[in-house]
C-alpha positions as CSV (number, residue, x, y, z in Angstrom):
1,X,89.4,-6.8,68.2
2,X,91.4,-9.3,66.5
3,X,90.4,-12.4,64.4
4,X,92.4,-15.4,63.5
5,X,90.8,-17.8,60.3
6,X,92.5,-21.2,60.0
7,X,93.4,-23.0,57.2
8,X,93.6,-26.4,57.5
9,X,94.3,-30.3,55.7
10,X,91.7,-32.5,57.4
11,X,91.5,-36.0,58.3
12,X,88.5,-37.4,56.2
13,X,85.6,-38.3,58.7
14,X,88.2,-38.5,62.0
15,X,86.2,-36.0,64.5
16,X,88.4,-36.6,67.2
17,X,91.9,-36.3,65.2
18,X,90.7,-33.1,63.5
19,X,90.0,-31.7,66.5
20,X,93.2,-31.9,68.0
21,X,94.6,-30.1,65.1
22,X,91.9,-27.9,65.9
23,X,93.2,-27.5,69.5
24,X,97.0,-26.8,68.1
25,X,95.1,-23.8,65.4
26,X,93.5,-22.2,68.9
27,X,96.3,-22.4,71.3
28,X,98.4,-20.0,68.7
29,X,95.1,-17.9,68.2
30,X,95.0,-17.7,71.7
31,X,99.0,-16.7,71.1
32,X,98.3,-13.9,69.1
33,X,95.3,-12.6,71.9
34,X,92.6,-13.2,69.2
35,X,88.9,-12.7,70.7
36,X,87.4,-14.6,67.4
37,X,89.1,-17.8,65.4
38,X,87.1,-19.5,62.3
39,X,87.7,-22.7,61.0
40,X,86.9,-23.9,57.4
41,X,83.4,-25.2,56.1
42,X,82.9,-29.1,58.0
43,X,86.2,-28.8,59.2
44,X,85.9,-31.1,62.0
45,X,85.1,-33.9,59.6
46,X,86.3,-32.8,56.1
47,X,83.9,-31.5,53.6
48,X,82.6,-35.7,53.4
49,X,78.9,-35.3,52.0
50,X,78.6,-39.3,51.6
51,X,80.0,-39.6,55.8
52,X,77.4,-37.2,56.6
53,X,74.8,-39.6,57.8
54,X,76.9,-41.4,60.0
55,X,78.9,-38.4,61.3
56,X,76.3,-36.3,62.3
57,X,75.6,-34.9,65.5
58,X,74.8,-32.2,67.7
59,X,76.4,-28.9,69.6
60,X,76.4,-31.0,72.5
61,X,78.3,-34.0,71.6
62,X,81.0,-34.3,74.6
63,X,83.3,-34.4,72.3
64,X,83.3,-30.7,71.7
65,X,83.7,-29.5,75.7
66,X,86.9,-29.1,75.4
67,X,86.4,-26.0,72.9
68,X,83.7,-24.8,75.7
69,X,86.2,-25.0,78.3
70,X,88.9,-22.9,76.3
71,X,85.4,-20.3,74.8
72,X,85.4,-19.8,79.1
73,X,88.8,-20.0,80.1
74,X,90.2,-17.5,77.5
75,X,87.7,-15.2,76.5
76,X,87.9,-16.6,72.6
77,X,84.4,-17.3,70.6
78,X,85.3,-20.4,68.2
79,X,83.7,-21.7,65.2
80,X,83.9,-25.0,64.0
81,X,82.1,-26.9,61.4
82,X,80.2,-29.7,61.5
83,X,77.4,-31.6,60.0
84,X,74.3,-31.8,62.6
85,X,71.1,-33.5,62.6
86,X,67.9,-33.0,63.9
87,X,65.2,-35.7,63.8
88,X,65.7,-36.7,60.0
89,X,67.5,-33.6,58.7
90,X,71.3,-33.4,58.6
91,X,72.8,-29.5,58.2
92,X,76.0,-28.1,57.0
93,X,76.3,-26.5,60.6
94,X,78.7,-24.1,62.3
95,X,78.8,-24.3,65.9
96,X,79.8,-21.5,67.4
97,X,81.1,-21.3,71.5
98,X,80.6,-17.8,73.3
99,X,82.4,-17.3,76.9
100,X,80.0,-18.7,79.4
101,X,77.0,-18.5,76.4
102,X,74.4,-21.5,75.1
103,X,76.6,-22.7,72.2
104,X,75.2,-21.6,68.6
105,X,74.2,-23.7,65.6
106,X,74.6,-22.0,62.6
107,X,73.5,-24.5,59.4
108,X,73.7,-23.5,56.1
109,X,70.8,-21.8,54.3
110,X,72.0,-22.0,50.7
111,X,72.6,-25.0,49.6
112,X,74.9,-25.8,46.7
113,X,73.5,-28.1,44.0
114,X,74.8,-31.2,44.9
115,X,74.5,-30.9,48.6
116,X,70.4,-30.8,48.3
117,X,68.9,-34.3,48.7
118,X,71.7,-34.9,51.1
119,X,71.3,-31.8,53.3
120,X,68.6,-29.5,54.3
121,X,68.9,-25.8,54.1
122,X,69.0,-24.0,57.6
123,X,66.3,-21.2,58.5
124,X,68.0,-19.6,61.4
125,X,70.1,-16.5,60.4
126,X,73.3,-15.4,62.6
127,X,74.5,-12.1,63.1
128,X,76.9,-12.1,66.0
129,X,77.4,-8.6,68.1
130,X,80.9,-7.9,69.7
131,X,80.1,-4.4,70.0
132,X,79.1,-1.5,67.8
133,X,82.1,-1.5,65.5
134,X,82.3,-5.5,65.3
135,X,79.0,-7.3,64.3
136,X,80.3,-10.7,62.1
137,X,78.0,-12.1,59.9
138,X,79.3,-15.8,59.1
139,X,78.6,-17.3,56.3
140,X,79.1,-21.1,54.9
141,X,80.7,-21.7,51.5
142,X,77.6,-21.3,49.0
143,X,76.2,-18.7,50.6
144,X,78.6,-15.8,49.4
145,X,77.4,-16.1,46.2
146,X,73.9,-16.1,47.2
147,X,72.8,-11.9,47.2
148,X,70.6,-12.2,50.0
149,X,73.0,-13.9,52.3
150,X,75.3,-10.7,52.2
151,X,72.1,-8.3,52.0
152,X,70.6,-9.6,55.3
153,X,73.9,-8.9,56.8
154,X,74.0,-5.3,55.6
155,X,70.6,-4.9,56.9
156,X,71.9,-6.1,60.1
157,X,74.6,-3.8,60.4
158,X,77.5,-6.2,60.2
159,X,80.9,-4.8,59.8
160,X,82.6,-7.9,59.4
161,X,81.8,-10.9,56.9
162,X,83.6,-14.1,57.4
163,X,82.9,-16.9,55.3
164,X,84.1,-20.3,56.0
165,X,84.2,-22.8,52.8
166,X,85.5,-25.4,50.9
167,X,87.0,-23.9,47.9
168,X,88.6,-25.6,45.2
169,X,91.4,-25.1,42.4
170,X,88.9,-24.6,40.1
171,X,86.8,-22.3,41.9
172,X,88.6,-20.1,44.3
173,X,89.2,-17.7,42.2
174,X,85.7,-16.5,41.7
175,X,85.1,-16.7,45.2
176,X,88.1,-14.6,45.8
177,X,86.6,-12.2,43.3
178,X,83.0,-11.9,44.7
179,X,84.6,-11.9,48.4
180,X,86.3,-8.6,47.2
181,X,83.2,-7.4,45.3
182,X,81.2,-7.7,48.8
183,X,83.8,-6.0,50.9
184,X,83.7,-2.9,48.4
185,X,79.6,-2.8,47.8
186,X,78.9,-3.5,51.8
187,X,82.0,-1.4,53.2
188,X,82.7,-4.7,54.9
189,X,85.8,-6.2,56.4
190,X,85.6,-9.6,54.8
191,X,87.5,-13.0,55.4
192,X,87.8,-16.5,54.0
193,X,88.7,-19.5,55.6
194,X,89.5,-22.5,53.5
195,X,91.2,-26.4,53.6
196,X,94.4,-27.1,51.8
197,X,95.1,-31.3,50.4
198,X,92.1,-33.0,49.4
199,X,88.8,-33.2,50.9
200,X,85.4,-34.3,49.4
201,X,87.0,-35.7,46.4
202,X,88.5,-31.6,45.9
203,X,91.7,-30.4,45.8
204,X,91.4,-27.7,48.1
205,X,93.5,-24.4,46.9
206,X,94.1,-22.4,50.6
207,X,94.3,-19.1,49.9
208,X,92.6,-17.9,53.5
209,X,92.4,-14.0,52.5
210,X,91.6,-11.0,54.2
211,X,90.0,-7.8,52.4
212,X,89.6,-4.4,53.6
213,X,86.2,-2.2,53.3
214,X,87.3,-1.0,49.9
215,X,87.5,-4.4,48.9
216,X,91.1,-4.5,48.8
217,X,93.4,-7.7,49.7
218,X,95.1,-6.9,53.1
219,X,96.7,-10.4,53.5
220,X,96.3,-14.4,51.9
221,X,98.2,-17.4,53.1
222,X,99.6,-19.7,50.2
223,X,97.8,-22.6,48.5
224,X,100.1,-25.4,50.6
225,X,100.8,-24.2,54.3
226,X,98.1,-25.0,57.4
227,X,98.5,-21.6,58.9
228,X,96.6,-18.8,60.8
229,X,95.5,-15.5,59.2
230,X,95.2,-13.3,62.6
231,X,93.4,-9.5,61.9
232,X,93.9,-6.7,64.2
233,X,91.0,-4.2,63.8
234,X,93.0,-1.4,66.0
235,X,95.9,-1.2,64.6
236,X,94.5,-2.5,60.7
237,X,97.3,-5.4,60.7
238,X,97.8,-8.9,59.8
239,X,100.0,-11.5,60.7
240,X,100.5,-14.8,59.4
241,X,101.4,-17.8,61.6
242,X,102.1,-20.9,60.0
243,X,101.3,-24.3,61.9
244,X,103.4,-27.3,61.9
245,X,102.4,-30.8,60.9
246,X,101.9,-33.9,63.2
């Protein structure tokens, strides 16, 4: 199997730009033959707490076919994040498109501090089965530092955590840190998708990593290039493709 994580410099609140960057990310996943690409925490809006309101929606806004089409076409499952709402609750959500599947809403179970009153915490967990060797659990920022996020995972079976965030200067670090700590306790081939520029009123550090089941680092992309991290599970490699700008 491989998988490709993105890291990306959104467009605050600009659905419809972001995605087409998102398209241009996909089309050299698709280069590399990945079955599975990941995209950063919101990454279809920027991580924009105070836009959340008015850019919430749902996995079937129109606007999102086109990754549908591609899920069919090309065999790829693609997750994208978004905020979502349902009736008076707005979600940190990952929507996830399968080949010819239902799409999947993923939203956030463990919120950050600041997100709660804005958002509500998701009650749907997500485990996603390839086959016997590749079960990803995805996780959303927060949530990898939250023990029974990982644990239910484990308990699951996954092989593979991927955790798609907003991380900042400040914090990255840490997060890099626990990331490695999971990897090692779980056995777990972990990853980390994250935004360069600013976003949310963060500078955003990059650093999309990779970490074998000994917790080790097996590849990172820098803190200033948009770029794929694409993970070969056969042959234990990784390649980096950087993206060019408009």
């Amino acid at each position: 199997m491989k998988i490709s994580i993105a890291q990306i410099e959104p467009v605050k609140g600009d659905i419809e730009r972001n995605l087409a960057r998102h398209l241009l990310f996909i089309e050299a996943a698709l280069e590399k033959k990945a079955d599975f690409i990941m995209f950063p925490e919101l990454s279809l809006t920027g991580y924009e707490p105070e836009l959340a309101e008015e850019l919430a929606t749902d996995a079937g806004d129109e606007r999102l076919a086109p990754l549908q089409v591609i899920s069919d076409k090309n065999k790829i499952v693609i997750g994208v994040g978004l905020p979502t709402i349902n009736g008076n609750d707005i979600f940190i959500s990952m929507i996830i498109f399968q080949p010819y599947q239902e799409r999947i809403t993923y939203s956030k179970q463990y919120l950050y501090p600041t997100e709660e009153g804005i958002f509500t915490a998701g009650n749907t967990p997500c485990v996603l089965s390839f086959d016997k060797d590749n079960i990803i659990a995805p996780a959303i920022c927060y949530e990898l530092s939250n023990g029974g996020h990982v644990e239910y995972a484990h308990q699951r079976n996954a092989t593979i955590y991927m955790a798609s965030v907003l991380n900042s200067v400040n914090g990255v670090d840490a997060d890099i840190e626990k990331l490695s700590k999971i990897a090692e306790t779980y056995k777990m081939l972990t990853f980390m998708a994250n935004y360069i520029g600013e976003s949310g009123g963060y500078m955003c550090a990059g650093k999309s990593s990779i970490w074998d089941q000994k917790g080790g680092l097996i590849a990172q992309l820098d803190s200033n290039t948009e770029g794929l991290l694409t993970y070969d599970t056969m042959t234990q490699s990784a390649e980096i493709t950087e993206i060019r700008k408009y």
